[in-house]
N, C-alpha and C positions, 0 to 999 in steps of 0.2 A: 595381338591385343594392343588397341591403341590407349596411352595415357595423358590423360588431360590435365592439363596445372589452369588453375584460377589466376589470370595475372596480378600481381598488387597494384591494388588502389591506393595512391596517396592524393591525402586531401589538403592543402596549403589550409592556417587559418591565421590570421593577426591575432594579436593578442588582448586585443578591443574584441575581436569576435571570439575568442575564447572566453573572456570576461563575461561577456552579455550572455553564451551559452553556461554558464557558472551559475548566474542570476538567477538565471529561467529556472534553470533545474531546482536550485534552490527554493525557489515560490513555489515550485509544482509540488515539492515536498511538503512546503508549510502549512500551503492550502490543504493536501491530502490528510495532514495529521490536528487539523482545525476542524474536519469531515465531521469526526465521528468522538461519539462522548462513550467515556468507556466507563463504567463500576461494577468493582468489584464488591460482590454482595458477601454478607456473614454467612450465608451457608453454602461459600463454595462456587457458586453461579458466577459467570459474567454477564454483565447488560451490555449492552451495547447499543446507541441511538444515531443514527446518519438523519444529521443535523439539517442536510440539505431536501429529503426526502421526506423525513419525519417517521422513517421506518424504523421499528425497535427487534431486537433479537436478544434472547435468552442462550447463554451456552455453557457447558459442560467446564471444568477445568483443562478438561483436554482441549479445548478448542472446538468442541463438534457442536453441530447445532442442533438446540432444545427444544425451542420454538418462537412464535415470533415470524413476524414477516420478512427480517429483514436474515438475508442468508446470505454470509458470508465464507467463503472457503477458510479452513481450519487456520492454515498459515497466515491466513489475512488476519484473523484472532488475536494467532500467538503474537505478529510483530504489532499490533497494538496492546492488548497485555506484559509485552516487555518495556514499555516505556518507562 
């Protein structure tokens, strides 16, 4: 029986390019949570509208989808209803 190892990968970075990789991620987040407009309705429901698309979805408290075009996985829901 032959065993194989994954050699490690090291990857050198300055700390100019770890900065700039900080940034990015940063935007990528901000844009992502500027996406989508979220309410929370009086009976329970969440709305949800993708600002960029113009697609709307209805959903459950649990996060599961009601209706509506726009369908999002449950998780995706829950981390914008935790905001």
């Amino acid at each position: 029986m032959t065993h194989h190892t994954t050699p490690d990968i090291k990857m050198k970075i300055t700390k100019q390019q770890l900065k700039q990789i900080i940034k990015e991620e940063l935007e990528n987040l901000l844009d992502e949570s500027g996406k989508y407009s979220v309410d929370k309705l009086p009976n329970g429901l969440i709305s949800i509208l993708n600002r960029e698309s113009g697609l709307k979805g209805l959903y459950n408290a649990d996060g599961t989808h009601k209706s509506g075009d726009l369908k999002l996985p449950k998780g995706k829901v829950k981390e914008l209803t935790s905001k």
